[in-house]
C-alpha positions, 0 to 999 in steps of 0.5 A: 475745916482745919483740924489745927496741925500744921502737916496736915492738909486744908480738907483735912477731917481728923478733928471730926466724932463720929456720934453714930453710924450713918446708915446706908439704905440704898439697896435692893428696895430701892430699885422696885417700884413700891419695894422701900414701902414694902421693907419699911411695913416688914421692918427689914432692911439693911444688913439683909440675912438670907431670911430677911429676903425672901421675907421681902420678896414674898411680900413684894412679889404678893403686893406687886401681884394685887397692883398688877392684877390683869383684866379680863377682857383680854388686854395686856392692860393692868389695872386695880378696877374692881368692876368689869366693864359691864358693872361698871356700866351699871353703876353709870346708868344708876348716875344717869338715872339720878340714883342717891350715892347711898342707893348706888352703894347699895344697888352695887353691892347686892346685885354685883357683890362690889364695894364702893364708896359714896364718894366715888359715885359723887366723882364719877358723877363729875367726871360724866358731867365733865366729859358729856357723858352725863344725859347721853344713853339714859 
């Protein structure tokens, strides 16, 4: 802590290299929400340019558009769901039936044109079971 001269203070830090300098990174992106992930997957950053911006915010403003997209059925709710309600009930009906998750991948996608995984099906299938709703409406 003491650099060794005896005028100078306890706290002083003269004694103290700088190797390199410490970035700042607090700035705009980190205000938004996702808005560091976007910066980082462009590259940009601090020091912003004027072209470095509107680089992000069009890049921000296009992502928060695919999070945010609204639904449908008149709701202010938002939401990434990429079935409406009524394929949605579908795809219950074919758990309900005991439909194999590759069939249900299958029957989706050529009768709604919607991409989904195996995976979701086997949790849709717990969830269902979890909240009663597995027998009820076969």
């Amino acid at each position: 802590m003491n650099c060794g001269v005896k005028t100078h203070d306890y706290d002083c830090l003269c004694d103290v290299i700088v190797k390199e300098v410490t970035p700042i990174n607090y700035g705009l992106p980190d205000y938004l929400l996702g808005g560091r992930w976007v910066a980082s997957r462009l590259g940009i950053g601090t020091p912003w340019t004027a072209t470095s911006f509107v680089e992000f915010m069009e890049a921000y403003l296009k992502a928060w558009d695919i999070y945010a997209k609204p639904v449908d059925d008149g709701s202010r709710m938002k939401s990434l769901k990429k079935m409406n309600p009524m394929q949605f009930e579908d795809l219950k009906r074919m758990v309900r039936l005991g439909y194999e998750p590759r069939t249900c991948v299958d029957e989706m996608h050529a009768l709604h044109g919607v991409e989904i995984s195996r995976s979701y099906i086997c949790k849709l299938r717990k969830r269902m079971q979890a909240r009663g709703e597995f027998n009820a409406n076969q």
